[in-house]
KOLMARTI-151299 format. One line per field, with one value per residue (C-alpha): x, y, z; residue in three letters. Coordinates in pm, whole numbers, padded with zeros to 5 digits. Example, Ala and Ser with C-alpha at 12.3 -4.5 7.8 and 13.67 -1.06 7.14 Angstrom:
REM KOLMARTI-151299
east [01230, 01367]
north [-00450, -00106]
up [00780, 00714]
code [ALA, SER]
END
This chain:
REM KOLMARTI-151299
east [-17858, -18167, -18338, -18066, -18083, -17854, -17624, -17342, -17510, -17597, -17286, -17234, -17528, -17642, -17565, -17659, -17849, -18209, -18079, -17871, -17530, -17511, -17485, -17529, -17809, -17780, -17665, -18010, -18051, -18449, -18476, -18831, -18930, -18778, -18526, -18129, -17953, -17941, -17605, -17552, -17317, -17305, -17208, -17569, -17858, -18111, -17755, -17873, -17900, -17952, -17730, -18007, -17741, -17390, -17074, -17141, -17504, -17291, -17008, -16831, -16952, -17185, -17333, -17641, -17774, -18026, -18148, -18295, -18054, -18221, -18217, -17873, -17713, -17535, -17120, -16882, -16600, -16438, -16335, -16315, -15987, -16122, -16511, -16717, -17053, -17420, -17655, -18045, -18251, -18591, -18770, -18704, -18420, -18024, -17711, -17423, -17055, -16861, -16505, -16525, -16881, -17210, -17568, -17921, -18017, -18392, -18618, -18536, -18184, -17888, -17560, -17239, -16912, -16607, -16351, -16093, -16312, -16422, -16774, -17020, -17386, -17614, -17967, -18145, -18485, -18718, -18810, -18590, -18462, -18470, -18183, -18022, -17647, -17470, -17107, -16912, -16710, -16912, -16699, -16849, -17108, -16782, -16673, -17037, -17082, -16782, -16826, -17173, -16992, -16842, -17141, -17393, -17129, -17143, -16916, -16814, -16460, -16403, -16036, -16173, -16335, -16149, -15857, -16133, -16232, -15888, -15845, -16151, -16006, -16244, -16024, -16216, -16105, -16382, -16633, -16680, -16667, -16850, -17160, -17361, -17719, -17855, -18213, -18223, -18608, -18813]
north [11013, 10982, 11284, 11490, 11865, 12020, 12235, 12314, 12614, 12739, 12928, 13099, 13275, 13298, 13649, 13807, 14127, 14142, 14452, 14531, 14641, 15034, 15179, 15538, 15677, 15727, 15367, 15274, 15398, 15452, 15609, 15701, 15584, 15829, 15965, 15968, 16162, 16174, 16094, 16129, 15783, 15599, 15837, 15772, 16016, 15804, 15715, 15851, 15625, 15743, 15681, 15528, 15434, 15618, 15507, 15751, 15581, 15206, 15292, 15251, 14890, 14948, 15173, 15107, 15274, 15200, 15306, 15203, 15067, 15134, 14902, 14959, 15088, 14937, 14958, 14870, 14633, 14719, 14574, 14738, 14728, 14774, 14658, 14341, 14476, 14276, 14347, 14262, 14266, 14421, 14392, 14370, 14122, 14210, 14039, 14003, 13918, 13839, 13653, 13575, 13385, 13542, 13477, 13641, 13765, 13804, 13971, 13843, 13775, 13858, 13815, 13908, 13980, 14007, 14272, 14233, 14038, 14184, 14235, 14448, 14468, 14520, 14598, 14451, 14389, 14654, 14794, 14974, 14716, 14855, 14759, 14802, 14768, 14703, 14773, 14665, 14853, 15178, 15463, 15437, 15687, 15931, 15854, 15884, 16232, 16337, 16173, 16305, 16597, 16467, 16297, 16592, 16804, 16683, 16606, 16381, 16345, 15959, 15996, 16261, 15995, 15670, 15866, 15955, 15589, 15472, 15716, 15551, 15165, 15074, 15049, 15076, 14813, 14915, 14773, 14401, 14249, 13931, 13941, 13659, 13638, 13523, 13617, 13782, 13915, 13917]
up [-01721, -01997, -01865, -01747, -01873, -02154, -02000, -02285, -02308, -01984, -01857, -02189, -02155, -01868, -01859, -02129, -02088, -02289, -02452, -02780, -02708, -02692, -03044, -03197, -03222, -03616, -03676, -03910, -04216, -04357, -04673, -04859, -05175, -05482, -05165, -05212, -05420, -05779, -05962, -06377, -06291, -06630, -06965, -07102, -07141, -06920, -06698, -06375, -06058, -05705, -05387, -05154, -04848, -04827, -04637, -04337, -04279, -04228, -04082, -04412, -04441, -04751, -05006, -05177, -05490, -05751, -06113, -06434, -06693, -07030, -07349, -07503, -07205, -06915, -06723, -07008, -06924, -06633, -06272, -05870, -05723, -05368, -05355, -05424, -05610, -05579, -05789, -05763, -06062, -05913, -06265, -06604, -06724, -06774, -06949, -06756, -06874, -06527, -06553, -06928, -06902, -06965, -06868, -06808, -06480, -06477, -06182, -05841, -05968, -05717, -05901, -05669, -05830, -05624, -05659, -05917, -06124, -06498, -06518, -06762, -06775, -07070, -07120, -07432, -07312, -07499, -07142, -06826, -06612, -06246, -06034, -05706, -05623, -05304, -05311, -04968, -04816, -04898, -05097, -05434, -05379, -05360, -05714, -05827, -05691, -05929, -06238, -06238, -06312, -06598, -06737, -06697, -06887, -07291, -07494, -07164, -07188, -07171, -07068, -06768, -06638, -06674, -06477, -06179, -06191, -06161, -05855, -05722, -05811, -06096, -06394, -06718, -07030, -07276, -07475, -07501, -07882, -07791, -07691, -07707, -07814, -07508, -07542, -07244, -07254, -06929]
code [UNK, UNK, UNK, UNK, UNK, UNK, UNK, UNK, UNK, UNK, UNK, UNK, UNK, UNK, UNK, UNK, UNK, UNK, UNK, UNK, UNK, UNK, UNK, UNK, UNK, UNK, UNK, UNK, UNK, UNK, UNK, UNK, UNK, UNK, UNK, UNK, UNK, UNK, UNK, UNK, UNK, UNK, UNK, UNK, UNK, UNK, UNK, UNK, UNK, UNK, UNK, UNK, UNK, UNK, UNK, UNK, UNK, UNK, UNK, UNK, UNK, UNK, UNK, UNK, UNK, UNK, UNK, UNK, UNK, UNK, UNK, UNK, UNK, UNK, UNK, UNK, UNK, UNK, UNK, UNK, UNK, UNK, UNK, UNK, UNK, UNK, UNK, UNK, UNK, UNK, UNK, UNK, UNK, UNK, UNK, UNK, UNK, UNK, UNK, UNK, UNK, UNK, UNK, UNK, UNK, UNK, UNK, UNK, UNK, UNK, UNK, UNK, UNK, UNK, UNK, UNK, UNK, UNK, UNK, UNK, UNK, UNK, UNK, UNK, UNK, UNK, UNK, UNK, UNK, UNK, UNK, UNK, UNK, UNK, UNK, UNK, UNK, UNK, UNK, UNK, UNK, UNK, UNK, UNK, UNK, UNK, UNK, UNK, UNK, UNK, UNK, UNK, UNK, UNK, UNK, UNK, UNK, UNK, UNK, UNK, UNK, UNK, UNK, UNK, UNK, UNK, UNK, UNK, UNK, UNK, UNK, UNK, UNK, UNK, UNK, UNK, UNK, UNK, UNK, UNK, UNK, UNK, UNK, UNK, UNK, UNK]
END
């Protein structure tokens, strides 16, 4: 029995066709450089971010979207009631606070936060950090497209849009007191 052949996996597969199972025909998702739409989502000037892959692209598994988060801006404290959010820091360096503990997140940086855990972001490099976000399951991009609303139409009324985000499951707790001086410069 030295050279006998393997054969756990033989009768598994054995029949398994060379082909993908059948799937729609709209089941990718390629989008262009500078393509998506553009959302006003954060109540900054420079807070616009755009929705690169929507819900109805993933079969509600995902939404994607990316933006710039310029120095002194970034989300306030707040936490998703019904998503898990991963960011990736494509250049430029950030400061998050996640759970009560904060640290730098520099280019190349994926940070995942899970739903129902308080995060906030900050910028305070002297330069645009560019960053993408993947929010599973998809259904952000909906609460996006409305608070744009809000946030293209100044004075934005704060209250406005906290109820929307509650609607959505993100509730909003404010501004953080403690930041640390983390030096977060890429």
């Amino acid at each position: 029995m030295k050279n006998a052949p393997d054969n756990r996996f033989k009768p598994r597969f054995q029949n398994v066709s060379q082909r993908a199972p059948p799937t729609q025909s709209d089941s990718y998702a390629a989008v262009e450089p500078n393509g998506g739409q553009k959302v006003h989502a954060l109540p900054f000037p420079n807070g616009f971010y755009r929705i690169i892959v929507r819900g109805n692209q993933t079969n509600k598994q995902l939404t994607v979207i990316e933006g710039l988060v310029y120095i002194n801006e970034g989300a306030r404290l707040h936490y998703h009631m019904y998503e898990d959010e991963m960011f990736f820091v494509v250049n430029g360096s950030l400061q998050f606070y996640v759970d009560g503990k904060q640290f730098c997140a520099n280019a190349g940086t994926t940070v995942y936060i899970p739903r129902n855990v308080t995060q906030s972001v900050r910028n305070i490099n002297s330069k645009p950090t560019h960053v993408q976000i993947l929010f599973l399951p998809s259904g952000r991009e909906e609460f996006l497209e409305k608070v744009s609303i809000i946030n293209d139409n100044p004075p934005i009324n704060a209250t406005q849009a906290n109820q929307l985000a509650l609607q959505y499951g993100q509730v909003n707790l404010g501004e953080i007191s403690n930041w640390e001086d983390l030096n977060c410069v890429s």
